[in-house]
DRENPA-3360 file (N, C-alpha, C; in nm, 2 decimals, always signed):
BEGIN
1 = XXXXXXXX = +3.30/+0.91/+0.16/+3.37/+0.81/+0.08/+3.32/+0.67/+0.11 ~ +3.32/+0.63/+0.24/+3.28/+0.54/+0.25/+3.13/+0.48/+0.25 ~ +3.04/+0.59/+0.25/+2.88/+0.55/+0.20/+2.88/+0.56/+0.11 ~ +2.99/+0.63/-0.02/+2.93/+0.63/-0.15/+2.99/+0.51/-0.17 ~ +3.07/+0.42/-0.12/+3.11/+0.30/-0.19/+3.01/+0.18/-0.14 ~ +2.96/+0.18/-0.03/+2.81/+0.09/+0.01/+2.76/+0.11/-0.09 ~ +2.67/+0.27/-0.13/+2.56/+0.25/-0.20/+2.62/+0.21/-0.33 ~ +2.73/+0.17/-0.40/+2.80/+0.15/-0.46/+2.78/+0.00/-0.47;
9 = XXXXXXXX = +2.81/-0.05/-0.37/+2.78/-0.21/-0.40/+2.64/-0.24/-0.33 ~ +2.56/-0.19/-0.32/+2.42/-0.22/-0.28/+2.37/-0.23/-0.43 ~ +2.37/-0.06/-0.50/+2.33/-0.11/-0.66/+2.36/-0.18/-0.73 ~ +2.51/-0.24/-0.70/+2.58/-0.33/-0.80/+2.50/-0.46/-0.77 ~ +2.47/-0.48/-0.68/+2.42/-0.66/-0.64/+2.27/-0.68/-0.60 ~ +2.21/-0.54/-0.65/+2.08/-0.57/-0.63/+1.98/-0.54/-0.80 ~ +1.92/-0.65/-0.82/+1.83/-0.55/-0.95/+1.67/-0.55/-0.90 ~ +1.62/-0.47/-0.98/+1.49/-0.42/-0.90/+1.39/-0.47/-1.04;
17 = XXXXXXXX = +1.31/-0.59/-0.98/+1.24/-0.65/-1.07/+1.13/-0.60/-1.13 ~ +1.00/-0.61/-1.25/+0.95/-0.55/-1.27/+0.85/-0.52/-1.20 ~ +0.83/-0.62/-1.15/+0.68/-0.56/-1.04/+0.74/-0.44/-0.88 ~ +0.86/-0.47/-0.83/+0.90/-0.38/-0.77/+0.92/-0.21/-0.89 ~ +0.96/-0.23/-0.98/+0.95/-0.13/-1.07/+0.81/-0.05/-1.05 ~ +0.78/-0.10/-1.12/+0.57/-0.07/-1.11/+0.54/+0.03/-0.94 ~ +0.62/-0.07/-0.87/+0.56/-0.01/-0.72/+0.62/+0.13/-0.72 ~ +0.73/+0.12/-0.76/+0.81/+0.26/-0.74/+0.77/+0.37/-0.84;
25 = XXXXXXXX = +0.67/+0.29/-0.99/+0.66/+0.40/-1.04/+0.54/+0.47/-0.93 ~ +0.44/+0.39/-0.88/+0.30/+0.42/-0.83/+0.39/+0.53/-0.72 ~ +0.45/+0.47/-0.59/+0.46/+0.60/-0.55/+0.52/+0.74/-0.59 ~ +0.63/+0.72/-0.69/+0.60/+0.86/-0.74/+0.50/+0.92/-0.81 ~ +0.38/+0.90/-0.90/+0.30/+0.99/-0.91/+0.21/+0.95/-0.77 ~ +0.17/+0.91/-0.70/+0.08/+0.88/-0.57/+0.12/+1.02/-0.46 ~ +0.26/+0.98/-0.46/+0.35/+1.11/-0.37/+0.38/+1.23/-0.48 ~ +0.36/+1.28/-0.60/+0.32/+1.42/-0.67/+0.14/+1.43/-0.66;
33 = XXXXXXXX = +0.04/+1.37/-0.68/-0.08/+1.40/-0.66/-0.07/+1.44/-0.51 ~ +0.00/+1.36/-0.40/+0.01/+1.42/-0.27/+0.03/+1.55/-0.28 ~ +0.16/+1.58/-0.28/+0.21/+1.71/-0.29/+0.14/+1.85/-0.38 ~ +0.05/+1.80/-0.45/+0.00/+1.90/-0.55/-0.13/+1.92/-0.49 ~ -0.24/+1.81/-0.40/-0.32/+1.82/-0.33/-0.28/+1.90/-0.19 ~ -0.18/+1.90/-0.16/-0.18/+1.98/-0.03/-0.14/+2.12/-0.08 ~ -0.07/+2.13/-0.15/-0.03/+2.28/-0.21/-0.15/+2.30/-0.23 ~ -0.28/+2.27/-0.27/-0.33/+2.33/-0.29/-0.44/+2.38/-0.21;
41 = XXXXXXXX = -0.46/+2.28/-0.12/-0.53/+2.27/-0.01/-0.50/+2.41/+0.10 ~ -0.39/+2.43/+0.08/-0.31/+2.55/+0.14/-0.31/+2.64/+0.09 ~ -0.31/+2.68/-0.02/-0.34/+2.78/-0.07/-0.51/+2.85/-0.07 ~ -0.60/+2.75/-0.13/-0.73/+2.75/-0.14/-0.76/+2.83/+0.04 ~ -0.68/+2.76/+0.15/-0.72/+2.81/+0.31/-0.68/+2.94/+0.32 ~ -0.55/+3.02/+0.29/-0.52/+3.13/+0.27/-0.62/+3.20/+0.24 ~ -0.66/+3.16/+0.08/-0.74/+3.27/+0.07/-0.87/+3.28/+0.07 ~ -0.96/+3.22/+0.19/-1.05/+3.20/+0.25/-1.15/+3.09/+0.18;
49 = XXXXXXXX = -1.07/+3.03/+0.10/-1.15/+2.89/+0.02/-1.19/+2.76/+0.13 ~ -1.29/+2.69/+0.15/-1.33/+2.60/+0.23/-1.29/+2.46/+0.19 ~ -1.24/+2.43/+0.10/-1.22/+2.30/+0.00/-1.14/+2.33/-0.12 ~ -1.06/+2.20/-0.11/-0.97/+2.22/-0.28/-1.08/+2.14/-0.39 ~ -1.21/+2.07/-0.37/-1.27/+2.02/-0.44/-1.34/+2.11/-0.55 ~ -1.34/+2.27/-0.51/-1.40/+2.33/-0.67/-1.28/+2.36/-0.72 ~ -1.15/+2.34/-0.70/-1.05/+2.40/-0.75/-1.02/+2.23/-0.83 ~ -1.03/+2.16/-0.77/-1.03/+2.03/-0.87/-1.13/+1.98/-1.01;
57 = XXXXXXXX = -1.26/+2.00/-0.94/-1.38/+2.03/-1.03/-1.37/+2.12/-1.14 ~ -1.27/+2.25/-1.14/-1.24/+2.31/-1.23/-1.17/+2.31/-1.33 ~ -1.07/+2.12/-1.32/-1.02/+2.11/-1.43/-1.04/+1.97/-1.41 ~ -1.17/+1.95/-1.50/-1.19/+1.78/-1.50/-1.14/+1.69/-1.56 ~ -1.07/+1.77/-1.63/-0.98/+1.62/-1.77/-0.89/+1.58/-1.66 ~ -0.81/+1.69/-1.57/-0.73/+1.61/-1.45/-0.75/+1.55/-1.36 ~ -0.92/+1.59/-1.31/-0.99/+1.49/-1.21/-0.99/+1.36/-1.30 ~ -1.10/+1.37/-1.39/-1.11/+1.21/-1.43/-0.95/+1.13/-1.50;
65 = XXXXXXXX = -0.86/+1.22/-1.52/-0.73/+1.12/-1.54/-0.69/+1.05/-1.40 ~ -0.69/+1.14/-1.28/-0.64/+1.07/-1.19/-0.74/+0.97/-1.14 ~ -0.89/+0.99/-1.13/-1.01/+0.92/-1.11/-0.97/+0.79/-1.20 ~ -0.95/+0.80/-1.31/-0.90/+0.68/-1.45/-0.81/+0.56/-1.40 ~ -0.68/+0.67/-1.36/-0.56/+0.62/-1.30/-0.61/+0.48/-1.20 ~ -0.65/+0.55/-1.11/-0.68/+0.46/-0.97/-0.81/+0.32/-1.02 ~ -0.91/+0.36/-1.09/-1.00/+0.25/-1.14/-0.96/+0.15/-1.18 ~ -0.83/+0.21/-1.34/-0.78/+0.06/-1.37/-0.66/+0.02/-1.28;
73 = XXXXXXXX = -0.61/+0.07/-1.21/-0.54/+0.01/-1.09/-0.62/-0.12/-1.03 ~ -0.71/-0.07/-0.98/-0.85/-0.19/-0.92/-0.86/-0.29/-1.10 ~ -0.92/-0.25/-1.14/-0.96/-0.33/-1.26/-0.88/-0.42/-1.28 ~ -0.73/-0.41/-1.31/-0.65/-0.48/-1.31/-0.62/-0.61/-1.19 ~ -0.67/-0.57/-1.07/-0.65/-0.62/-0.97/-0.77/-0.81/-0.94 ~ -0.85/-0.76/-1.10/-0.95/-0.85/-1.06/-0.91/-0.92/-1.19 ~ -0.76/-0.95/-1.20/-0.72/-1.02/-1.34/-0.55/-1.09/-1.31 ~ -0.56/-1.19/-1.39/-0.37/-1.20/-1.34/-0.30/-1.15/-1.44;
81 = XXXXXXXX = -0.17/-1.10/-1.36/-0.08/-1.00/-1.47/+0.04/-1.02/-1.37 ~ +0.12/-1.00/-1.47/+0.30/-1.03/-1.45/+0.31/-0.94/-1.39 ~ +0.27/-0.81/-1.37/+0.35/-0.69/-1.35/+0.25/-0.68/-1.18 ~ +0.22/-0.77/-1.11/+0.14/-0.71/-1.00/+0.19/-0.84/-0.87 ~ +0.19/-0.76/-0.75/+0.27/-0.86/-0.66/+0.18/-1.00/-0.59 ~ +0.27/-1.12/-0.61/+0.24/-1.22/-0.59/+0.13/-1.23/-0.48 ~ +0.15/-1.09/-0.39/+0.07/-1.11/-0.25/-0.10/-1.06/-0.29 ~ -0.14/-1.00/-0.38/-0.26/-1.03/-0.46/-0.35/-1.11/-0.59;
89 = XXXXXXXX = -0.14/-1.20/-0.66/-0.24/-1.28/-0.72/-0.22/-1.43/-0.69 ~ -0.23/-1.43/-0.57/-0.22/-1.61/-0.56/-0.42/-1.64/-0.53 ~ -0.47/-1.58/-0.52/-0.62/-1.57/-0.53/-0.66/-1.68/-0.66 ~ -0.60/-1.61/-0.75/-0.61/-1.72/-0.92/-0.60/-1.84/-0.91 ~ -0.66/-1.91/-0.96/-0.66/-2.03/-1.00/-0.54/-2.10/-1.05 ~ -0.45/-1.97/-1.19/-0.34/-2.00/-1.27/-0.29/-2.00/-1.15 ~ -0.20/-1.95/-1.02/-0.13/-1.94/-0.96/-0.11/-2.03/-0.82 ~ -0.19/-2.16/-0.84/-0.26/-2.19/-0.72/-0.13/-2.33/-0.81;
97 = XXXXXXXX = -0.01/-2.36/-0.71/+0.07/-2.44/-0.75/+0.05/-2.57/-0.63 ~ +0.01/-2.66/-0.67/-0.01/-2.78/-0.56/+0.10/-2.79/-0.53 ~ +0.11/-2.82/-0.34/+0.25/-2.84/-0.27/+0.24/-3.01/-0.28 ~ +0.13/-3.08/-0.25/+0.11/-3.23/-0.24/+0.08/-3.21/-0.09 ~ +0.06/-3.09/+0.00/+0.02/-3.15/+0.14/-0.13/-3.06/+0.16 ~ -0.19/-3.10/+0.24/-0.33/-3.04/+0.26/-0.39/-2.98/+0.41 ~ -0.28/-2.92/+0.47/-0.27/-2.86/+0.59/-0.32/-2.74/+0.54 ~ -0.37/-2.65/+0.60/-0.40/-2.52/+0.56/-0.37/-2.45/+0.68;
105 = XXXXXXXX = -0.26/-2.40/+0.66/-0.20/-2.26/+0.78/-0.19/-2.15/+0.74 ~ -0.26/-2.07/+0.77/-0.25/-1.90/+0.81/-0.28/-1.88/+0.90 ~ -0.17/-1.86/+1.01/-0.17/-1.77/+1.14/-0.19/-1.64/+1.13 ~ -0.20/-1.57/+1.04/-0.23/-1.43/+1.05/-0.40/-1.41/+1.00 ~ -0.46/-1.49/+1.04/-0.64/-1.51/+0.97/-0.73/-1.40/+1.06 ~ -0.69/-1.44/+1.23/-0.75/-1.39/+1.33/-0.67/-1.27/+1.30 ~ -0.58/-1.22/+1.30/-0.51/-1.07/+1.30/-0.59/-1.00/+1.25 ~ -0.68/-1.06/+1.13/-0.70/-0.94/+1.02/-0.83/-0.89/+1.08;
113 = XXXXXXXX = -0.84/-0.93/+1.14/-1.00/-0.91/+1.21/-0.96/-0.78/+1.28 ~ -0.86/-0.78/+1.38/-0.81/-0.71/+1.53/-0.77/-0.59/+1.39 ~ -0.71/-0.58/+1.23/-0.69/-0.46/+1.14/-0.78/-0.40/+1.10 ~ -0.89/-0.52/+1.13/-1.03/-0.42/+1.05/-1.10/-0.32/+1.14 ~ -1.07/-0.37/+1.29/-1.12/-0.29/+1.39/-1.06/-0.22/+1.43 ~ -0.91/-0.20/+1.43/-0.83/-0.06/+1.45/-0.86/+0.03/+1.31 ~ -0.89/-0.03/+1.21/-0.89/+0.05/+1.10/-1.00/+0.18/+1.09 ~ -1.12/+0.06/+1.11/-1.26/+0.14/+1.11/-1.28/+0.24/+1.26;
121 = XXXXXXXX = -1.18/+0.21/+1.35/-1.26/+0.28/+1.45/-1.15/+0.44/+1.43 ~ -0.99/+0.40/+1.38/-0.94/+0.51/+1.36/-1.00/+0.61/+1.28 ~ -1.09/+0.55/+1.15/-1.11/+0.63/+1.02/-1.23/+0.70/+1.06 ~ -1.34/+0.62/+1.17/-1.42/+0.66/+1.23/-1.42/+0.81/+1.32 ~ -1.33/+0.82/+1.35/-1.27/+0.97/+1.43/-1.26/+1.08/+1.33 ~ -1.24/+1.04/+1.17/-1.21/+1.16/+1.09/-1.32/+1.18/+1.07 ~ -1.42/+1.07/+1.02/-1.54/+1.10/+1.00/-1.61/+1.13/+1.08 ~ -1.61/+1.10/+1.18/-1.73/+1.18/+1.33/-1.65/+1.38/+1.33;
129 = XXXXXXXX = -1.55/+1.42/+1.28/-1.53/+1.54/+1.30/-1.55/+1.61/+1.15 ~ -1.56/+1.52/+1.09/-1.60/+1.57/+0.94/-1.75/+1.62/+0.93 ~ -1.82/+1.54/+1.03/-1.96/+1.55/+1.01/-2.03/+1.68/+1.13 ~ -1.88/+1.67/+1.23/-1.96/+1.78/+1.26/-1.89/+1.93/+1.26 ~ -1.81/+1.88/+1.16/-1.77/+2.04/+1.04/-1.65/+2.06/+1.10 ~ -1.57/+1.99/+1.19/-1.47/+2.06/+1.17/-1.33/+2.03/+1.08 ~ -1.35/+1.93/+0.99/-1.27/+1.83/+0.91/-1.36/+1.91/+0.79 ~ -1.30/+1.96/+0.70/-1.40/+1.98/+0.54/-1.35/+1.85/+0.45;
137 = XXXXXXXX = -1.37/+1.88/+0.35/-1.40/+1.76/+0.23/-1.27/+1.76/+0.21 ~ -1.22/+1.86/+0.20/-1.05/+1.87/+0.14/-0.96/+1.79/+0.24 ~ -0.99/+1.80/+0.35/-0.91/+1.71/+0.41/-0.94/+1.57/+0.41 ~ -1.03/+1.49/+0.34/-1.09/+1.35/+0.41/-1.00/+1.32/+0.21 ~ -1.02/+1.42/+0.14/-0.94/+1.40/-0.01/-0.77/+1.41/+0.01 ~ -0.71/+1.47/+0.11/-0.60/+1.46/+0.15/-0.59/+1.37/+0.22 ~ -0.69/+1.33/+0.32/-0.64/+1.20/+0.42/-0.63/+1.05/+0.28 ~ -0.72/+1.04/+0.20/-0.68/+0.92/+0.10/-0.60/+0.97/+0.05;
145 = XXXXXXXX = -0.52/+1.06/+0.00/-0.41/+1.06/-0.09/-0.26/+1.01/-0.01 ~ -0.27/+1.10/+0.08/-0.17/+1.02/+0.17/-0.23/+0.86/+0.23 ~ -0.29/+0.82/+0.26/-0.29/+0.69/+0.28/-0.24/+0.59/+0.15 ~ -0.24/+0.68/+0.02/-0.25/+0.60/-0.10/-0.08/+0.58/-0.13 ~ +0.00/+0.69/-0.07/+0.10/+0.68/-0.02/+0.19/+0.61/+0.04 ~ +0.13/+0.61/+0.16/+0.18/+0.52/+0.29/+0.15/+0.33/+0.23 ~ +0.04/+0.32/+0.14/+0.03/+0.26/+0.10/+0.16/+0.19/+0.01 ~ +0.25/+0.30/-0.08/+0.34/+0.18/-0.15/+0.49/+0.17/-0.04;
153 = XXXXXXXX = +0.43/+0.30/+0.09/+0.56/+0.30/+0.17/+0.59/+0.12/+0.24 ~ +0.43/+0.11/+0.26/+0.42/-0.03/+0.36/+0.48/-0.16/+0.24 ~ +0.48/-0.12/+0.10/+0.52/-0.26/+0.00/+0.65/-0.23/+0.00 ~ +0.72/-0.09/+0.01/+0.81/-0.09/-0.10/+0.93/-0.08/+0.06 ~ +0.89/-0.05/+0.19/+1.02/-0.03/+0.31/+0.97/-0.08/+0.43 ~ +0.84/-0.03/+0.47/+0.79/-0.06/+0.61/+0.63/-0.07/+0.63 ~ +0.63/-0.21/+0.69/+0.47/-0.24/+0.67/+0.42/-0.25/+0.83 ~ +0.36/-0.15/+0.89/+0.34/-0.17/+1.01/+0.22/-0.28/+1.04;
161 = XXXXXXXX = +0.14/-0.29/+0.95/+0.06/-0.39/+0.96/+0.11/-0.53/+0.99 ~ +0.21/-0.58/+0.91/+0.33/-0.68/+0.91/+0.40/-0.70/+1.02 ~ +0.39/-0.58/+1.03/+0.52/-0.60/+1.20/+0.44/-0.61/+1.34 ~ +0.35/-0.55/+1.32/+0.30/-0.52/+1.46/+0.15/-0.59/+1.49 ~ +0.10/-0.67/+1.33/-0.04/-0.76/+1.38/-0.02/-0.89/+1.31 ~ -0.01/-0.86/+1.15/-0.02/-0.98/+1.12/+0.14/-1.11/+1.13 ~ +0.18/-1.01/+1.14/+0.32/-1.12/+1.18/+0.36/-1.20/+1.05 ~ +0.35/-1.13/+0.92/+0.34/-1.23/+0.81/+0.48/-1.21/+0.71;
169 = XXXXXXXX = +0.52/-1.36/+0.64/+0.66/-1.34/+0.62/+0.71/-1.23/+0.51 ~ +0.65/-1.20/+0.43/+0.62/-1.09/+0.36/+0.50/-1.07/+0.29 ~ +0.49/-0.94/+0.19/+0.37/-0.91/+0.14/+0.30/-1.03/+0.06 ~ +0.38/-1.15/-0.01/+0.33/-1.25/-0.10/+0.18/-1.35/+0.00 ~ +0.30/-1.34/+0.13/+0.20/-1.41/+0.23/+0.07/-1.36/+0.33 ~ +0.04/-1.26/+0.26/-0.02/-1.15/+0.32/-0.14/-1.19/+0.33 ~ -0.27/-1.21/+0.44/-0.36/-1.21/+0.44/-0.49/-1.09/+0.41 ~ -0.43/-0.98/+0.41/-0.52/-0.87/+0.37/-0.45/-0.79/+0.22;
177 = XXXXXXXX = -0.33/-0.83/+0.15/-0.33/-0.76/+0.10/-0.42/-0.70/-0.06 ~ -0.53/-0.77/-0.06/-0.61/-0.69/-0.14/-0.73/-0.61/-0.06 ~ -0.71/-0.53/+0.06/-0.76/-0.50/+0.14/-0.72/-0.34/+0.13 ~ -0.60/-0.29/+0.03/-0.53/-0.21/+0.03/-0.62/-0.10/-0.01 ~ -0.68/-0.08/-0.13/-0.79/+0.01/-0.21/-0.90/+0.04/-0.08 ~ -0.96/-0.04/-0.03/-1.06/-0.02/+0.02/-1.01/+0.05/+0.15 ~ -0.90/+0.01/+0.25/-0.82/+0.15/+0.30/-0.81/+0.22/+0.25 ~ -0.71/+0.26/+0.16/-0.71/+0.39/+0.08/-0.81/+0.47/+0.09;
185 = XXXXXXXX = -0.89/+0.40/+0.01/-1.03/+0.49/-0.01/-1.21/+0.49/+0.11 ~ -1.12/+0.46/+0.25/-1.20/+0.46/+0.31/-1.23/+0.59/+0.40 ~ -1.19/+0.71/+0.35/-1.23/+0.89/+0.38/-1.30/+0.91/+0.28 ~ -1.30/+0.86/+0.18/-1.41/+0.91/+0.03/-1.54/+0.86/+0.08 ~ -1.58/+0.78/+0.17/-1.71/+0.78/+0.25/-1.80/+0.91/+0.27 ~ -1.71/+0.98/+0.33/-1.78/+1.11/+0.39/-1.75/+1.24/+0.25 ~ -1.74/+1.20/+0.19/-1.72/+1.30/+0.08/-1.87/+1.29/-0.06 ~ -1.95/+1.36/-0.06/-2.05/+1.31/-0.12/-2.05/+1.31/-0.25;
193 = XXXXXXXX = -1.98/+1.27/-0.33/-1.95/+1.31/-0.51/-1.96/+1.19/-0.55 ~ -1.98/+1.20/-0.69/-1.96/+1.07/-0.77/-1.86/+0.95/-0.79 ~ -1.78/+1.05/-0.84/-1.62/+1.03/-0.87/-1.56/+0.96/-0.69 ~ -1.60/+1.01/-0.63/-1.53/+0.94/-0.51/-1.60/+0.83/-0.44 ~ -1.72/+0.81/-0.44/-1.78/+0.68/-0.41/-1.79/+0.57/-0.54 ~ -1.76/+0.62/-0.66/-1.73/+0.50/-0.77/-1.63/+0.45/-0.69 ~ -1.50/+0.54/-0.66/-1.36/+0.46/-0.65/-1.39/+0.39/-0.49 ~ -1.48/+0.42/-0.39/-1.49/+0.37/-0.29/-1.53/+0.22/-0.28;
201 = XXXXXXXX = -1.67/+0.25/-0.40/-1.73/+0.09/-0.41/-1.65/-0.03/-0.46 ~ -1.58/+0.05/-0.59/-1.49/-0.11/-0.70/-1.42/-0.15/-0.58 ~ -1.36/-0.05/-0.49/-1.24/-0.10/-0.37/-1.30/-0.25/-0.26 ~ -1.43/-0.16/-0.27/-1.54/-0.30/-0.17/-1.54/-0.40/-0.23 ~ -1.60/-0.38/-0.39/-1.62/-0.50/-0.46/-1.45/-0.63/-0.45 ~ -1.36/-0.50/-0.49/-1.24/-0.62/-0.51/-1.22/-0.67/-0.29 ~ -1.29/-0.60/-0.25/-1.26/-0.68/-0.09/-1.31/-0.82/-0.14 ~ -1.46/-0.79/-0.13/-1.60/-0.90/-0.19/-1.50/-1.03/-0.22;
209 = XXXXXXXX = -1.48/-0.98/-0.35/-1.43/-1.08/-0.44/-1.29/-1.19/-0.36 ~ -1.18/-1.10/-0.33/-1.11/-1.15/-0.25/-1.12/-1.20/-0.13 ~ -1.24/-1.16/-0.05/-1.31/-1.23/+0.06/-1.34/-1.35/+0.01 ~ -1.44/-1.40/-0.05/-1.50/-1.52/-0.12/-1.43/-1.63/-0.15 ~ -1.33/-1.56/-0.24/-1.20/-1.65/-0.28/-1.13/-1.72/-0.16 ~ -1.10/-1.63/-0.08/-1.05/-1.70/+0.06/-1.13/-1.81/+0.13 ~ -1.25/-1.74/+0.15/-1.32/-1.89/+0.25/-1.38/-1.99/+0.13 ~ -1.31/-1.93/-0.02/-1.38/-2.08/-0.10/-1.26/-2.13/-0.11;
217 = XXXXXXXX = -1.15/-2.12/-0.15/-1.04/-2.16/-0.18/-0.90/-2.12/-0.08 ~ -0.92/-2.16/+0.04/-0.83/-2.13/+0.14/-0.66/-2.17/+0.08 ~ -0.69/-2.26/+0.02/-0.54/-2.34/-0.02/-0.48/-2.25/-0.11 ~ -0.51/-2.16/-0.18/-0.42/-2.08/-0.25/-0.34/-1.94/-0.18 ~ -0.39/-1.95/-0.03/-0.34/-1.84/+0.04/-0.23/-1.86/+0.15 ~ -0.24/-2.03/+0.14/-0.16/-2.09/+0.22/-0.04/-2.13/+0.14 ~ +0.06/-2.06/+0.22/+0.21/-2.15/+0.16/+0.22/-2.27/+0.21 ~ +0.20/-2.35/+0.30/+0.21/-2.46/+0.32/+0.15/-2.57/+0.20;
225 = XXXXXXXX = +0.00/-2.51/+0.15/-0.05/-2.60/+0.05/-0.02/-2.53/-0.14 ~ +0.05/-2.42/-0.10/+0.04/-2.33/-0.22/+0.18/-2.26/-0.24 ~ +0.26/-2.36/-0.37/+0.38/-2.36/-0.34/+0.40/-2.23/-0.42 ~ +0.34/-2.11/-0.49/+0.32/-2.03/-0.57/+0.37/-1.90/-0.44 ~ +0.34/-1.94/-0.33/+0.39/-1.85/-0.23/+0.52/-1.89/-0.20 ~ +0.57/-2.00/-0.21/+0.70/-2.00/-0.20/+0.83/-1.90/-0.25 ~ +0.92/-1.87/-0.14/+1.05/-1.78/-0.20/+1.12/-1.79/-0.35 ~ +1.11/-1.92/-0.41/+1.19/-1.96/-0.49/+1.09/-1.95/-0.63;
233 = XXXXXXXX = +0.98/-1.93/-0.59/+0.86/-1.90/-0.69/+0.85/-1.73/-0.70 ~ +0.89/-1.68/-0.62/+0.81/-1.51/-0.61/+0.90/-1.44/-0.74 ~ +0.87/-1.33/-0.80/+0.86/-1.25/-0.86/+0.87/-1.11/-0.86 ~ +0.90/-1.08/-0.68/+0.91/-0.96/-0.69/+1.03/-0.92/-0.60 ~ +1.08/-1.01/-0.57/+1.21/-1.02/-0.43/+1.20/-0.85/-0.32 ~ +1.10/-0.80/-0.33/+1.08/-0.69/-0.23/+1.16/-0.69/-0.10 ~ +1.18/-0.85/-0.09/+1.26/-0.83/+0.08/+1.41/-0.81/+0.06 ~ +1.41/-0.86/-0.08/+1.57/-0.82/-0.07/+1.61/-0.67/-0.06;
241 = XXXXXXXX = +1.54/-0.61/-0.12/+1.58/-0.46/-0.11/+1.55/-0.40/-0.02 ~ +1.40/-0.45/+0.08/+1.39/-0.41/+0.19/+1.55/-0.45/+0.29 ~ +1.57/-0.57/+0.31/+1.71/-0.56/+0.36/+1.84/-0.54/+0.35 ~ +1.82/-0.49/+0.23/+1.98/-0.41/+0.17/+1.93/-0.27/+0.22 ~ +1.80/-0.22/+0.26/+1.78/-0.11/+0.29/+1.78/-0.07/+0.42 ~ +1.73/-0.19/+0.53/+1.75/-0.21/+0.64/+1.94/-0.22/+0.69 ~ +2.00/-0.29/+0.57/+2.11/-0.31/+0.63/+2.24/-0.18/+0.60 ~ +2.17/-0.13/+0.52/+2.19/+0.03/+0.45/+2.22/+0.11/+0.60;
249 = XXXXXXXX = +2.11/+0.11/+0.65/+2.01/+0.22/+0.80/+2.11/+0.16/+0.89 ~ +2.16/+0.04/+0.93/+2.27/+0.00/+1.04/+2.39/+0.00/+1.00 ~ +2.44/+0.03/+0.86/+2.60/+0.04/+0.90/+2.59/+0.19/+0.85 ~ +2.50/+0.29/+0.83/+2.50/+0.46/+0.86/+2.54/+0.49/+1.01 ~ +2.40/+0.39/+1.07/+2.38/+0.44/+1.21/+2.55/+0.40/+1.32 ~ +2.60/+0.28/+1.24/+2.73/+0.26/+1.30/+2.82/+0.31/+1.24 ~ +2.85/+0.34/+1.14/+2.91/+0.50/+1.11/+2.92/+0.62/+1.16 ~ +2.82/+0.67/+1.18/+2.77/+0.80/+1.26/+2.80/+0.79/+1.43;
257 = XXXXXXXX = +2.79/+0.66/+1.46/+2.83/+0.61/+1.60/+2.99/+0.60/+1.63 ~ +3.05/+0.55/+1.54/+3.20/+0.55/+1.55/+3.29/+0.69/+1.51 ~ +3.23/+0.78/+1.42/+3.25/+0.90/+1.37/+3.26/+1.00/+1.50 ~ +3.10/+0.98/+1.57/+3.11/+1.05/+1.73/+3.20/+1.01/+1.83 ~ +3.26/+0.91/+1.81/+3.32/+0.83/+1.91/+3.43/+0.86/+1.91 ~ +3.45/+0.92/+1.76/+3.59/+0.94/+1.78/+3.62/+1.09/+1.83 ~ +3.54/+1.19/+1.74/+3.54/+1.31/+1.83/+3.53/+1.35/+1.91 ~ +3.45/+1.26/+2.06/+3.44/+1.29/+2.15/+3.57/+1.25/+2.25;
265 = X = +3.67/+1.19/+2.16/+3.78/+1.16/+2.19/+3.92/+1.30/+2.24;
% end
């Protein structure tokens, strides 16, 4: 009774804007292509199959829909649009809101360096066992689907990049977050097909591009000079739900604590 009446007034006083919409549509089809990739991955091992890649190959209108899917994702990403979070379009020009001061602060600049090197050297281990056979294709196709995942887990609840390097106030202020694609799709490396090194490269290109923009136009990444990062400017209020979600998880956990407390009575 008493958690149905929380989540009761959690729904009542929170609305979920459109770009948090969007996020939540991505991870549900992102987390069904997961699930349908591993089912099958599992199955294909059973019965002595080495890869779910000819069982994918075998129905290409569904490969290139999903191949489709993820392109114009990127495509989109190299354009401004309402429906996409502030923390990849303050790059634009339209979004670049003069504060009137000319300090340029990002404390989180050096971080991203210390992500690129935990990144590459982690992904580096799938690939050095992929190459010497004991990782197949099907898994390095499973390791990006789940990363593509974990991906809207880190926008949409818990971003361990945020918490544990870059220290940034949320995703709008983010210094890597068009950095996302090119994680994702950093196991499609060792996978030698078409279809998977197209989606590998646009992911580079949009790094490229978002690289460039940064060391040409530092001021649009900075909230100090770039009032378009400001709270009262954002568009997607992600942290509120993050902490109606967070504050969700502490009055369960002190529920469940007082509940035992009393039993043990």
């Amino acid at each position: 009774m008493w958690i149905e009446q929380l989540k009761k007034k959690l729904v009542r006083n929170s609305k979920i804007t459109t770009v948090s919409f969007v996020h939540y549509i991505r991870l549900f089809y992102r987390s069904v292509i997961f699930v349908v990739l591993l089912v099958c991955y599992v199955v294909d091992r059973v019965h002595g199959k080495e890869t779910i890649l000819a069982r994918m190959e075998s129905i290409p209108a569904l490969l290139w829909i999903v191949w489709a899917i993820f392109v114009l994702e990127m495509i989109g990403r190299f354009f401004p649009s309402v429906t996409e979070s502030p923390g990849c379009q303050k790059q634009f020009a339209k979004n670049y809101i003069k504060s009137g001061k000319t300090e340029i602060k990002i404390q989180d600049n050096n971080a991203s360096v210390l992500v690129l090197m935990i990144w590459i050297s982690f992904n580096l281990i799938f690939g050095g066992l992929h190459m010497l056979g004991i990782l197949d294709d099907g898994i390095m196709i499973l390791l990006c689907s789940a990363y593509s995942v974990c991906d809207m887990i880190c926008i949409l609840f818990f971003c361990p990049f945020q918490s544990w390097f870059m220290k940034n106030k949320c995703c709008g202020t983010c210094r890597i977050y068009n950095w996302d694609y090119a994680m994702m799709f950093t196991p499609l490396l060792f996978v030698e097909k078409t279809y998977t090194w197209t989606l590998l490269a646009l992911s580079l290109i949009l790094v490229i591009r978002w690289e460039l923009t940064f060391y040409r136009h530092p001021e649009r990444f900075s909230e100090n000079t770039n009032d378009y990062l400001k709270c009262a400017n954002c568009n997607e209020k992600l942290c509120a739900h993050k902490n109606q979600l967070h504050s969700l998880w502490k009055q369960v956990e002190a529920y469940k604590s007082k509940r035992k407390h009393q039993l043990e009575k």
